[in-house]
C-alpha positions in Angstrom: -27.0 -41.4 7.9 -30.5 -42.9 7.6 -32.2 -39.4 6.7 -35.5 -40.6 5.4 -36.4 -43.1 8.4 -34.8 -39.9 10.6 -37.5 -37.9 8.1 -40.7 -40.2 8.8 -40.1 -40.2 12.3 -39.7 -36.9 13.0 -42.8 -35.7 11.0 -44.7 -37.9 12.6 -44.1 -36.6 15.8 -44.6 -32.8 14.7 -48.0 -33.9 13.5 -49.0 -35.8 16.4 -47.4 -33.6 19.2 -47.4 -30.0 18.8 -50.3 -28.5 19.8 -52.9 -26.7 17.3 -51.7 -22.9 19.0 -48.5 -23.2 17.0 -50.3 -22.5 13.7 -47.0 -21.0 12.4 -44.1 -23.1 14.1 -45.7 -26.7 13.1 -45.3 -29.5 10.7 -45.8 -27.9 7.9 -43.0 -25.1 8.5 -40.6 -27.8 9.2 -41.5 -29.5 6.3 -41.6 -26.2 3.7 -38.3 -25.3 5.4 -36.7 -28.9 4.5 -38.2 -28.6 1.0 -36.4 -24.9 0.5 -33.4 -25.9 2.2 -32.8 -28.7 -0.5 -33.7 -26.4 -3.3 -30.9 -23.8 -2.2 -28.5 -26.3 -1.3 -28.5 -27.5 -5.1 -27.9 -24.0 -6.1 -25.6 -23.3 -4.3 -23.6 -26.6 -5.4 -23.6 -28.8 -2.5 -22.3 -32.4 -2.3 -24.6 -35.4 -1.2 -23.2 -35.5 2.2 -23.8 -31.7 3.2 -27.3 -31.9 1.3 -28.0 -34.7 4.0 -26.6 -32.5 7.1 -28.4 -29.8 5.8 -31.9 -31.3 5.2 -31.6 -33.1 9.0 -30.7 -29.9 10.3 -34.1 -28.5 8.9 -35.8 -31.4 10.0 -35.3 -30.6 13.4 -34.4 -27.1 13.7 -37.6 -26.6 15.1 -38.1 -29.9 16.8 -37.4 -28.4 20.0 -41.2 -27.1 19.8 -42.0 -30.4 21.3 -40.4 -29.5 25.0 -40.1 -25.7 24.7 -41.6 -22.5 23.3 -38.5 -20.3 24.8 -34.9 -21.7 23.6 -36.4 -24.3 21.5 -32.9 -23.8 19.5 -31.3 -25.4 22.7 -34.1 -28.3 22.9 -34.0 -29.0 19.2 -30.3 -29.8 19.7 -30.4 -32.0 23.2 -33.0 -33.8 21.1 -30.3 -33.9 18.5 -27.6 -35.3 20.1 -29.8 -38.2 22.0 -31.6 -39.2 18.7 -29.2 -39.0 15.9 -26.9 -41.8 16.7 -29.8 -44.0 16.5 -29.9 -43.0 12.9 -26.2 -44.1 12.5 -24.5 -40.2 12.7 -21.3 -39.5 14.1 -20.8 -37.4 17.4 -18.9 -35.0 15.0 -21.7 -34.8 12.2 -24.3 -34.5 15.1 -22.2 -31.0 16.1 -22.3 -30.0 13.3 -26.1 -30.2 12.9 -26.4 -28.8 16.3 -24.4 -26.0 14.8 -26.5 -25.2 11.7 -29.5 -25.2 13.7 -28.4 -23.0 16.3 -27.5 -20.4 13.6 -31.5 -20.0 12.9 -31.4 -18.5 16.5 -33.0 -14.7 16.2 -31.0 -12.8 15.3 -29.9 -15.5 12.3 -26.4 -15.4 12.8 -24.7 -17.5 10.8 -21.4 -18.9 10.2 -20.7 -21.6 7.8 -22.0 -22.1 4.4 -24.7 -24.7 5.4 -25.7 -22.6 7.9 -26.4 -19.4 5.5 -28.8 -22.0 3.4 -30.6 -23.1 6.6 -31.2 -19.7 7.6 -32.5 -18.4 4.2 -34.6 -21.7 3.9 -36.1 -20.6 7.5 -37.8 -17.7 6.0 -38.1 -18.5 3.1 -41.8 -17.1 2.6 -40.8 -13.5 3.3 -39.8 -14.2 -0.3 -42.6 -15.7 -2.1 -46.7 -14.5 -3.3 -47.8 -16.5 0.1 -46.3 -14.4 2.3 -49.2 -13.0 3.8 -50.6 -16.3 4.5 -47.4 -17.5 6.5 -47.4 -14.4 8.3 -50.6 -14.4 9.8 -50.3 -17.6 10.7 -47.1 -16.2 12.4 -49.1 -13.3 14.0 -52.0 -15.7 15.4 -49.2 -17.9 17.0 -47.8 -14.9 18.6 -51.1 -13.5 19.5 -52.1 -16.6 21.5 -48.6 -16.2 23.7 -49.5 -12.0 23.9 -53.3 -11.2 23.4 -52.1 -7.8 23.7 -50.3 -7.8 20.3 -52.3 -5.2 18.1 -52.5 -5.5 14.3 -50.5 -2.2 14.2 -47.7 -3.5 16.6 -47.9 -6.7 14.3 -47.4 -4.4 10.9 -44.3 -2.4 12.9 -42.6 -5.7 13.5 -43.3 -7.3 10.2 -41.6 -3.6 8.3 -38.7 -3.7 10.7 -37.9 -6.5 10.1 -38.2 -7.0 6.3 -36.0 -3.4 6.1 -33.3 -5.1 8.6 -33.3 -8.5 7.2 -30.8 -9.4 4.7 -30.6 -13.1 2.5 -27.3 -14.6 3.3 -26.7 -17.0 -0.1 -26.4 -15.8 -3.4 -29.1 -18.2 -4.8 -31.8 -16.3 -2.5 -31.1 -13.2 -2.7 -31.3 -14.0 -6.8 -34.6 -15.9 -6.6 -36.0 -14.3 -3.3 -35.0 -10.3 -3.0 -37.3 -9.1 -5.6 -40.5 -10.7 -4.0 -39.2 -9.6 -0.7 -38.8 -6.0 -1.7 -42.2 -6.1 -2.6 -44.2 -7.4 0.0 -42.4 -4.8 2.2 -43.3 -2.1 0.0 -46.7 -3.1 0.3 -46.4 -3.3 4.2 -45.3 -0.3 4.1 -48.0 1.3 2.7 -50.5 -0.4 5.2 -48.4 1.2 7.8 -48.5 4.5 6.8 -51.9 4.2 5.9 -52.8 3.0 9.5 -50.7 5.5 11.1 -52.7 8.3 9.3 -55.5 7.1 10.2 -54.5 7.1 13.6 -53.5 10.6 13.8 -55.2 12.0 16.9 -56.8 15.4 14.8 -57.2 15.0 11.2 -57.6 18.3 9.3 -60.7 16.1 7.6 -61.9 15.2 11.3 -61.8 19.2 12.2 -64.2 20.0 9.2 -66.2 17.6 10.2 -66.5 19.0 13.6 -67.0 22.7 12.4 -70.0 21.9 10.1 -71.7 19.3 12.3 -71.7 22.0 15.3 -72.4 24.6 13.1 -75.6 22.8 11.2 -76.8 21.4 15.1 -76.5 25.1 16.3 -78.5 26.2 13.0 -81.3 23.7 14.3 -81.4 24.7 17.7 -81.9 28.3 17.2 -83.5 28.8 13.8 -86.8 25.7 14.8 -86.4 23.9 17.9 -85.4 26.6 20.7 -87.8 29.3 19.2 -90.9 27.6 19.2 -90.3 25.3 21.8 -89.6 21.8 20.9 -87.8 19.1 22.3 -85.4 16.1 21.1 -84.3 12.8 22.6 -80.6 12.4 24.5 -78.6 14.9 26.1 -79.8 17.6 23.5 -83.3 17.1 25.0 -82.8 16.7 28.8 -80.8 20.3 27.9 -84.1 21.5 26.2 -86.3 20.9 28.4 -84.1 22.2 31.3 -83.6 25.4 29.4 -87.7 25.5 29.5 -87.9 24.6 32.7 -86.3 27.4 33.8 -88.1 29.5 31.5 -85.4 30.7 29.5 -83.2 32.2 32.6 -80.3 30.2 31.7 -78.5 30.3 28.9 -78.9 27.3 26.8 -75.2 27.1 25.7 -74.3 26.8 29.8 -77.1 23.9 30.2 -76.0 22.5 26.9 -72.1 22.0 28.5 -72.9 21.8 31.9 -75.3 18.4 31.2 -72.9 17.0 28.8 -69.7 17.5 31.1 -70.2 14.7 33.2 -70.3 12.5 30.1 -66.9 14.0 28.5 -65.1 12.6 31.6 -66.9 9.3 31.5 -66.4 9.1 27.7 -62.3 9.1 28.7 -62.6 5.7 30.2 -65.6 4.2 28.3 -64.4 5.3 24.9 -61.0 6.9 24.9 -59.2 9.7 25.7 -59.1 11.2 21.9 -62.7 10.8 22.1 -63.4 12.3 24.9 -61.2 15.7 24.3 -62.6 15.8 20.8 -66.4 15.6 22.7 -65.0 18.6 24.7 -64.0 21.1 21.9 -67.0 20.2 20.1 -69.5 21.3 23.4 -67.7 24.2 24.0 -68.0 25.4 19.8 -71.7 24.4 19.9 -72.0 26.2 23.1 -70.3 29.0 21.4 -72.3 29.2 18.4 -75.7 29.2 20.7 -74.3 32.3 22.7 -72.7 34.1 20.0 -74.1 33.5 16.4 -77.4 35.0 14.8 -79.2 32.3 13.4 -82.6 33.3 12.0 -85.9 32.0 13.0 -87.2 29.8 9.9 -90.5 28.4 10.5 -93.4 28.5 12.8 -95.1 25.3 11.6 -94.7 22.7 13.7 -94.6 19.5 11.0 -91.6 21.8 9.3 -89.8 22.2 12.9 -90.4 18.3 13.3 -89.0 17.2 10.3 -86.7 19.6 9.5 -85.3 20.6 12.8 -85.0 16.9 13.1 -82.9 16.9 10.1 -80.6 19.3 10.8 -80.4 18.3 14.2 -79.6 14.7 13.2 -76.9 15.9 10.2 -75.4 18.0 12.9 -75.0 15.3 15.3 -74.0 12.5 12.4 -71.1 14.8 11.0 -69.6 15.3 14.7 -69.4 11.6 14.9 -67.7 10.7 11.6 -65.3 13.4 13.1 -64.5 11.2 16.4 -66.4 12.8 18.9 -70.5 13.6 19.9 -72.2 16.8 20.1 -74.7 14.4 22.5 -73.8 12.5 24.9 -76.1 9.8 25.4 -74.3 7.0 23.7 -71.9 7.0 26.7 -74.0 7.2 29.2 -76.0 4.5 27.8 -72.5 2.2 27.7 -71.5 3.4 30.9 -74.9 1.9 32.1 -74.9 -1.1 30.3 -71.6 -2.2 31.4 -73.2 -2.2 35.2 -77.0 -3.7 33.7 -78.4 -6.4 31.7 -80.1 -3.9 29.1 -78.6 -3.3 26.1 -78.2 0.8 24.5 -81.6 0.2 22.8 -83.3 -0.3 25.7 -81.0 2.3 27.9 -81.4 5.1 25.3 -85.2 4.3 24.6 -85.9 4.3 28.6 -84.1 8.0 28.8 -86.2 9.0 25.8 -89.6 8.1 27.4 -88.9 9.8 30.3 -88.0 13.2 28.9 -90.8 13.3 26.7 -93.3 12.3 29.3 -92.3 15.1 31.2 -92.8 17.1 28.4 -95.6 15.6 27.7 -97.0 17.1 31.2 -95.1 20.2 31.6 -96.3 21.7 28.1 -99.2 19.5 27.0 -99.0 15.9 24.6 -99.1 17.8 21.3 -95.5 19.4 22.3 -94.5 15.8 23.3 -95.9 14.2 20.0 -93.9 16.8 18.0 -90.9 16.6 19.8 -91.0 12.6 19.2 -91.2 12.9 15.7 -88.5 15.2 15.9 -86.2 13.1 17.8 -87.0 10.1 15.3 -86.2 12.2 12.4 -82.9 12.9 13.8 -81.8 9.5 14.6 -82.9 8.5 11.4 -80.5 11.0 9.9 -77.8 10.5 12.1 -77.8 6.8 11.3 -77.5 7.9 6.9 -74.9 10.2 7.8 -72.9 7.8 9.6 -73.8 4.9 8.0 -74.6 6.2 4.6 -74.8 3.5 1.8 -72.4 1.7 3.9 -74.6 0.2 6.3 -72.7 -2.5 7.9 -73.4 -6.6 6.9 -72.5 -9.8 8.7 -71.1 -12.8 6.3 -70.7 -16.1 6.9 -68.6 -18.4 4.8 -68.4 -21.9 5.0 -65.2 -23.2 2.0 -63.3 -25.9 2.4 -60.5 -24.0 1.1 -60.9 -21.3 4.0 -57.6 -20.8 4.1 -56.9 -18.7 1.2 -59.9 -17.1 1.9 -59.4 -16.5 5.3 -55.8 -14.9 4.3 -57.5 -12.5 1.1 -60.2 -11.1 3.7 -57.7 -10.0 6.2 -55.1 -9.1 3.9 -56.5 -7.6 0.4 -60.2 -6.3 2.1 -58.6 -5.1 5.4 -61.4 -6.8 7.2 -61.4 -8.9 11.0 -62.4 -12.5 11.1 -63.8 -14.7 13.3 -63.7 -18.5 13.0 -65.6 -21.1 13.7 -64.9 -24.8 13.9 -67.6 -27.5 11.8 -68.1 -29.8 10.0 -69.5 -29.9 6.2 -71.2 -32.3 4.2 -74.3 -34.1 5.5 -75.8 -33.7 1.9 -78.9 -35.8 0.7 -77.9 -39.3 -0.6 -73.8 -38.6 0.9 -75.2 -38.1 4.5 -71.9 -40.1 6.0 -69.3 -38.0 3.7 -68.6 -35.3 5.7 -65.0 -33.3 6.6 -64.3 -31.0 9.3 -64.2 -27.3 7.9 -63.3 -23.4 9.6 -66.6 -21.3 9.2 -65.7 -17.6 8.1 -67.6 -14.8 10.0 -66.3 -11.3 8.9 -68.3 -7.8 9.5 -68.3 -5.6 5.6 -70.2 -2.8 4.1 -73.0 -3.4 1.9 -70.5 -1.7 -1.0 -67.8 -4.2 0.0 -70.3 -7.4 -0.4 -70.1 -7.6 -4.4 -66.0 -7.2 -3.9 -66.2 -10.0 -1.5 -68.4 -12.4 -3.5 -66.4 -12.3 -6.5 -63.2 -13.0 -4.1 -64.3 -15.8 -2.4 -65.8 -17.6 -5.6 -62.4 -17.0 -7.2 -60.8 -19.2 -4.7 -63.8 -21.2 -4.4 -66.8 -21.5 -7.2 -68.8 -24.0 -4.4 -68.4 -21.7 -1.3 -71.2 -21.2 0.7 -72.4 -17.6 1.4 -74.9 -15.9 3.5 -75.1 -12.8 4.9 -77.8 -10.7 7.6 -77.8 -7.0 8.6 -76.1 -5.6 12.0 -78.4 -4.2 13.6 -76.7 -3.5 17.0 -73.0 -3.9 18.2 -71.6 -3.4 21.8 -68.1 -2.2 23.3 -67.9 0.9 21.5 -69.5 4.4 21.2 -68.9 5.2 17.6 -70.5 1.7 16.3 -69.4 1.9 13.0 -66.2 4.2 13.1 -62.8 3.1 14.1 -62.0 4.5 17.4 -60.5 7.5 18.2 
């Protein structure tokens, strides 16, 4: 058996042949799976001839990568069979290979001794501190073949099978359970921590919604309504209709019946979650207008400007970090600008200027004046009490050890990347010295850029870091909360 020349030639091939998408199944696995397979064999005794069946079983256990995605198993061992005798193995060592390999099939079911150390080699990482690393590589792979694999369907699979999965030889479970036991414990945890968080109604999410209806109702009635004044969005088209109309109807029936229309579009531009929450929320603040005595605070029109502003905007912000919107212009303005060119700047800026010009020539340009400086003391409020101290960063990293990077951002910060493909290098006096390099894009929190400074220049004290403020995101409602 002429394992090395077998070795060269078939590592060769992986590295030329299989293409980039198999960032999990390529040479490298097969390479980390001979290496392991080696180590256990030696502890679990093996003599030189089944150390060399064993390690040509790893080599090509996954071989069958070259011709096939679906039963590569099968391919690995046709390829087996026509290129072993080459490499002076008998038809009944060549079996036996084919054997050993076919036992990596999932579910591993294995039958003889070699192939329990093949098996255990195979996942070895599930095991080891890397583990994370291998299994996003793992998740990408299988993310390319379904783009509809979610991180949380990802997780599920990952706990299932951790809890199901079982080490076969003694020397793994010895050097391999431990770690193992670990890193499911610490899946776990992200799973129930995602699950929470994706609990439809959070009793945190229902305070949230109380106190922001109740302090927007408090605005309403006790500056804006009383001494008529108007706002921007859905709360001021329903303002300025309730005027219109000279106080006739109600403004708890205007306030619902304008924002209806935007509770059913909000089920298929946002979500369905969203879009009940947006419901209950209408009907409480519509039910606070009819039925609650707020008192009348101030007749000074700079106080109901900034103040009614405020409350207004603290109101609104507080619904928001609950899931849903006391006003609905957000998602009328991505309903619009899924069918336009403009973006929800220009959408909800183009709404604005209309209401206040007819407000403007309905009830004279001091009213409209107000009423502008009302509306932008709200949003600015609404943005702090969304955004807070936490307003949201772009970072780009350019390492060339991006990989350990790449794995500590996803995996210990909880944060989305992107990735580009460069090149670095190019520097003054070593223009020709330069290597190709993946560029690290990842969205944080202004908290979260100290934390991720001091983790990338851990891994790598020459990594290059800049960073520039969101100002604007698109295909969602609530821009900076999860959805709902």
């Amino acid at each position: 058996m002429e394992v090395q020349k077998l070795q060269s030639h078939i590592l060769e091939k992986l590295h030329r042949e299989l293409p980039e998408w198999l960032t999990y199944h390529n040479a490298e696995h097969t390479e980390n799976v001979v290496r392991n397979a080696i180590e256990l064999g030696e502890l679990e005794g093996l003599g030189a001839e089944e150390l060399q069946l064993l390690q040509t079983a790893a080599l090509l256990h996954d071989a069958g990568f070259l011709s096939a995605y679906e039963g590569h198993e099968e391919a690995s061992c046709n390829l087996s069979r026509a290129l072993l005798p080459q490499y002076n193995y008998g038809a009944g060592q060549v079996e036996v290979i084919c054997e050993i390999i076919m036992s990596t099939k999932v579910p591993q079911q294995p039958k003889g001794h070699l192939s329990k150390i093949l098996c255990d080699a195979d996942v070895y990482y599930i095991g080891t501190d890397d583990y994370n690393v291998f299994s996003n590589r793992l998740y990408r792979e299988l993310k390319y073949r379904d783009p509809n694999l979610t991180n949380e369907e990802w997780l599920k699979k990952q706990v299932d099978f951790l809890r199901s999965h079982e080490f076969f030889t003694g020397s793994a479970k010895e050097k391999l359970e431990d770690r193992k036991e670990a890193n499911l414990k610490k899946l776990g945890r992200q799973h129930h921590a995602k699950t929470k968080a994706h609990r439809d109604f959070s009793f945190a999410d229902i305070l949230l919604m109380i106190f922001g209806v109740a302090t927007a109702g408090f605005a309403l009635k006790g500056f804006l309504v009383p001494n008529h004044f108007f706002d921007g969005g859905m709360t001021g088209i329903s303002l300025l209709l309730h005027e219109l109309s000279h106080n006739r109807i109600n403004l708890a029936v205007i306030i619902i019946s304008v924002n209806a229309p935007l509770i059913v579009m909000s089920a298929f531009v946002a979500s369905r979650n969203f879009a009940i929450k947006t419901l209950i929320c209408i009907i409480m603040l519509g039910l606070c207008l009819f039925l609650v005595p707020y008192p009348v605070i101030t007749s000074d029109k700079l106080l109901i400007s900034i103040f009614g502003g405020f409350f207004l905007g603290i109101g609104i912000g507080l619904t928001m970090r609950g899931g849903c919107a006391v006003d609905g212009i957000e998602v009328l303005a991505l309903y619009t600008l899924r069918h336009t060119s403009f973006t929800i700047s220009e959408i909800v800026l183009g709404l604005n200027i209309i209401i206040f010009s007819i407000a403007a020539f309905k009830f004279g340009m001091e009213v409209s004046l107000y009423s502008m400086l009302t509306y932008f003391t709200a949003s600015k409020t609404v943005d702090y009490v969304v955004e807070g101290i936490e307003a949201y960063t772009g970072v780009t990293i350019i390492s060339g050890n991006s990989e350990r990077i790449k794995e500590k951002l996803v995996n210990e910060m909880g944060r989305g990347i992107t990735i580009y493909k460069g090149e670095r290098g190019f520097l003054p006096g070593k223009y020709e010295v330069h290597t190709d390099v993946d560029i690290i894009f990842t969205v944080i929190s202004r908290l979260e850029m100290r934390k991720l400074k001091n983790l990338v220049y851990a891994e790598d004290p020459k990594a290059f870091v800049f960073a520039n403020t969101i100002k604007e995101t698109a295909g969602g409602v609530l821009k900076r909360r999860p959805p709902h």
